[in-house]
Residue, then its C-alpha position, 0 to 999 in steps of 0.5 A: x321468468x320462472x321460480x326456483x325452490x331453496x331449502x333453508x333448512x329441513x322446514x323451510x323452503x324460499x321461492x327464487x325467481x329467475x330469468x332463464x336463457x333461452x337454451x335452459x328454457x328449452x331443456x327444462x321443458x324437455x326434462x320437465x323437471x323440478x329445478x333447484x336454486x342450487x342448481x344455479x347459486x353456489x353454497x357459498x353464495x347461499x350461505x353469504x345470502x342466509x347469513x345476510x338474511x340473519x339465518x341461523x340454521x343451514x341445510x347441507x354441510x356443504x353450506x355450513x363449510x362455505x359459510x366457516x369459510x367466509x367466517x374465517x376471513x378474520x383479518x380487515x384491509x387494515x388489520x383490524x381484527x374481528x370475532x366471527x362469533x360476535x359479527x355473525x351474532x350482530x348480523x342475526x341480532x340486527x335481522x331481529x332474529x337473535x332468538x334463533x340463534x342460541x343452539x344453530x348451526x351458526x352458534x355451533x360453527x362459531x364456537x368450533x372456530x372459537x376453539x382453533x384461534 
């Protein structure tokens, strides 16, 4: 197994392990170079694991719009209808991370879809 990097934002960064299939083994001793987690895991499967981690802040636009996306799905099976702001600040107060979040991305992409309802 090897490791992959993930940049959660400018400053931090995460170790990934991962299996590789024979084939990639092959290739990436080939090209002997650096692989990312991104080169495996979509934005949107990022944005959904950081945001379940009760991460606050996001490294690329591309995972902030995966993660306005997911947020967007408003709407329960049972029509029960719920305030993204208030569940993704649940999320990161559960995580106990609350103190992040004031003035994050999160915050930020929230109050914009505040302002489209």
């Amino acid at each position: 197994s090897n490791f992959l990097r993930q940049s959660l934002d400018s400053m931090n960064e995460i170790l990934l392990q991962c299996t590789l299939s024979k084939r990639d083994a092959v290739a990436n001793h080939l090209f002997r170079g650096r692989r990312e987690a991104s080169d495996v895991i979509s934005d949107d499967e990022m944005a959904s694991l950081q945001l379940f981690a009760g991460e606050s802040t996001y490294a690329t636009e591309e995972r902030k719009y995966a993660l306005q996306s997911m947020l967007r799905v408003h709407q329960t099976k049972g029509g029960v209808r719920f305030c993204p702001r208030t569940e993704a600040e649940r999320i990161v107060e559960m995580r106990g991370l609350g103190k992040f979040y004031p003035y994050s991305d999160l915050e930020a992409l929230c109050e914009k879809m505040l302002c489209e309802m």
